[in-house]
N, C-alpha and C positions, 0 to 999 in steps of 0.2 A: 818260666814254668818250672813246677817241682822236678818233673823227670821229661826231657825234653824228647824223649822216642816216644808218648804219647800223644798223640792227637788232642787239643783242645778242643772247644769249639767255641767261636769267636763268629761273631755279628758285623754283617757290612754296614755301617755306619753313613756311608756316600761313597756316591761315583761319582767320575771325574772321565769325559773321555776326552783325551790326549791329543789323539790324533785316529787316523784313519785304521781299524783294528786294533787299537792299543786305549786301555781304559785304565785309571789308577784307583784302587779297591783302598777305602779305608778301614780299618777292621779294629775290631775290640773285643779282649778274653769275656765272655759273658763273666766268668768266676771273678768276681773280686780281690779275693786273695791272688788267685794269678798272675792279674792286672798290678797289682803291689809288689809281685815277685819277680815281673818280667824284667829281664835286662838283657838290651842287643849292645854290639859295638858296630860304627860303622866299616861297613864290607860284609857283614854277616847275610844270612839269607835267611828265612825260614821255608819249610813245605810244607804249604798251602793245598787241601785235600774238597778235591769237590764230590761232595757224597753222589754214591754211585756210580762215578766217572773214574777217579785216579787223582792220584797229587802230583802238582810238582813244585821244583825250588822256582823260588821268588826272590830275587835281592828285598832286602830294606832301603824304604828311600825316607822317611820320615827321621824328624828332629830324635835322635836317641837320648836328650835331655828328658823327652814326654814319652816313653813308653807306652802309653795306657791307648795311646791310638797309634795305628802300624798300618805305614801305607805300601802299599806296593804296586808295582806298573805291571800289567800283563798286557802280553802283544796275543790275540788271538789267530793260533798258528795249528792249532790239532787240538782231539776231540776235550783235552781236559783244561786249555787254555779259554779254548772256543763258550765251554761251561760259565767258566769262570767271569769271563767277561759279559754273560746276561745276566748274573746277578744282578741285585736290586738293594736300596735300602731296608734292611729287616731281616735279607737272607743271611742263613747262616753256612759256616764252612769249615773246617776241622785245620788244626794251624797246629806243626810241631816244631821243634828249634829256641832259640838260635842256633843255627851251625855255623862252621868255617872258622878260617882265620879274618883278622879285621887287620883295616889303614892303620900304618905305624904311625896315629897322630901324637906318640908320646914322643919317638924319636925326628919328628917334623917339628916339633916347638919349635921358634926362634928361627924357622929356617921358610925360607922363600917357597909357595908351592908352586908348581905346574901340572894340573889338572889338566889329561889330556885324553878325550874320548869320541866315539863315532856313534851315530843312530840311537839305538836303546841302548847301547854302552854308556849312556851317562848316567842310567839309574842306580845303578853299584855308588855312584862320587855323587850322586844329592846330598845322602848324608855325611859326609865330609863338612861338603859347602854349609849344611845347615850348622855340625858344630862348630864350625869356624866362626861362623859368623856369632855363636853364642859366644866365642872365645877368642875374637877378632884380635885383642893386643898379645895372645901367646903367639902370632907368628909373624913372617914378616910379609912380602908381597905374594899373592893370588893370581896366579894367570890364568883362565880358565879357556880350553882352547875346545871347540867341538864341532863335528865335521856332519852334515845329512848325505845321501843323496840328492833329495827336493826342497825347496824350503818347505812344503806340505807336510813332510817328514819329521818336521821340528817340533819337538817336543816339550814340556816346560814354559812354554813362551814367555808367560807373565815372569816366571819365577829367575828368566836368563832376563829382565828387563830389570826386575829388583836387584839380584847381583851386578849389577852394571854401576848399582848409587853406593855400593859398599867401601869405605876406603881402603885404599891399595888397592885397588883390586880390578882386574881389565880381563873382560870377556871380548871372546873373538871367534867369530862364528862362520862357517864355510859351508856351501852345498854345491855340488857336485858340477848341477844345473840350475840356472838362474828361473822365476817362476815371477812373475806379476811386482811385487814392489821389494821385492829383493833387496835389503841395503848390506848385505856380509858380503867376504870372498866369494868368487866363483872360483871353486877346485877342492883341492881334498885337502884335510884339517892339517897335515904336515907343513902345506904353503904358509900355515898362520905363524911358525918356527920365525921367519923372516921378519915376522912384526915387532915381537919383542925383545926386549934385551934377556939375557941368562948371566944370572953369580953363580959359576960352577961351582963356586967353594960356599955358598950356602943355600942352593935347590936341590929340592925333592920331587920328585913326582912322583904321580899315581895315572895310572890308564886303564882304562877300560875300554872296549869294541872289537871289531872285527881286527882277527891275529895278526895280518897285513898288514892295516895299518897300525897297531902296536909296534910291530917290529920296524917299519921304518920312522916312525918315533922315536924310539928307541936310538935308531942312527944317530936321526939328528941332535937327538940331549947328547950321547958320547961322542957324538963330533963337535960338539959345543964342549967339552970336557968335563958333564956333570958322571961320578961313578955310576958303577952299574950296582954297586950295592946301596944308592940312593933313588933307584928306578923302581917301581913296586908295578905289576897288572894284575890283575882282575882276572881269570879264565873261566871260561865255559866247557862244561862235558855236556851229557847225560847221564845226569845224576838219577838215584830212583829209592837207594834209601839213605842217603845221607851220612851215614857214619862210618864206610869203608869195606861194608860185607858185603857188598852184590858185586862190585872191582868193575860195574858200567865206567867209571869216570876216573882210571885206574891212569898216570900220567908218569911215564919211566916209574921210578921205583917209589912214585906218589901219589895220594889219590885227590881228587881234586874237593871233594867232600869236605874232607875232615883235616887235609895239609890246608888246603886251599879256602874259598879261590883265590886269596888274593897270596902272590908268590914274589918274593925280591928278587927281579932280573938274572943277577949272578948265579942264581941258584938252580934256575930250571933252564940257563941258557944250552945246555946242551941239547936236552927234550925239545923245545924248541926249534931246534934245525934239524927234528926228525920229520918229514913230511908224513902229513896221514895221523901221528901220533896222538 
């Protein structure tokens, strides 16, 4: 969009529901020309405005090859998500962005990924997966590791079922507790570490989910000896407007808006081991 602190308005196009409170909104700039002018990277977010109610940020989880449709996953959890998620094919909703920082997929070329996320923490690295897979021969092997609590929990289904036939590439999948035909891990997405092999001299990863388990992720890639300036997350505040003036999502001397979200390891490891922060 031309100036991205304005609210568009953009058409739900289809829904998709996910799972249990979680719906994925496809949307479209009504404007044409905006539609022509929009450009995300992935890890960006936009906020997503439900008239009358409130906006809030949204990752991007659609192909950033096709701008012109922009999907995004909302977990209905409070009154402006709750909104969000009865919309309907035809309604409309106010969309401003891209914000944030995006996946260093320029300095990933060539290099092995390990995709490593928990519950809705995988929405941030769909579009990862999606340009990779546009761009399969710029890198080398895909691990993609993801952890639920339930298998109910599991999100994507079809789309972790097509990443499964892509070459190089191994998904591996954990929930907490086992549920009816269950064929992943039972435990949490760290145990999946054990499965695969790591080139510490040519992995990258990216993560996204609850900070927990980031951080002992984290353990286990530098105890496997991948650096910490090849470790990239994903973080969550309370954001509310996006560009760094309200300091809701204010992160040590960063704010997670407009540094973020997505941070290289080494850089916020301090912030990090402040509790509460």
């Amino acid at each position: 969009m031309a100036d991205p602190s304005i609210p568009a308005v953009a058409e739900v196009v289809e829904t998709r529901r996910e799972a249990e409170q979680i719906v994925t909104l496809r949307l479209r700039l009504r404007d044409a020309a905006g539609r022509r002018a929009y450009r995300f990277q992935p890890g960006q977010f936009n906020m997503v405005y439900s008239f009358g109610t409130g906006e809030v940020p949204i990752s991007i989880v659609s192909d950033p090859t096709d701008s012109a449709l922009l999907d995004h996953t909302v977990r209905a959890v409070g009154p402006v998500t709750e909104a969000l998620a009865r919309l309907n094919a035809g309604d409309a909703v106010g969309l401003r962005g891209p914000y944030g920082s995006c996946w260093p997929l320029e300095e990933a070329r060539g290099r092995d990924l390990i995709l490593v996320t928990g519950g809705l923490g995988c929405a941030p690295v769909v579009s990862v997966i999606n340009y990779v897979v546009q761009h399969r021969a710029d890198y080398g092997a895909v691990k993609i590791l993801h952890g639920v609590k339930t298998p109910r929990d599991l999100l994507y289904r079809q789309r972790f079922l097509d990443w499964m036939g892509i070459p190089n590439t191994e998904v591996l999948l954990a929930a907490s507790r086992s549920e009816g035909h269950w064929k992943g891990h039972v435990g949490v997405v760290t145990d999946l570490f054990g499965r695969i092999d790591i080139d510490r001299e040519k992995s990258l990863a990216m993560m996204c989910g609850p900070e927990g388990m980031m951080l002992s992720a984290v353990e286990e890639l530098r105890g496997r000896g991948v650096p910490a300036a090849r470790i990239y997350l994903s973080l969550e505040r309370n954001m509310k407007c996006a560009v760094g003036f309200c300091g809701r999502c204010q992160f040590g001397p960063a704010f997670i808006c407009k540094d973020g979200p997505v941070f290289r390891y080494d850089r916020i490891k301090p912030w990090l081991a402040i509790r509460e922060l």
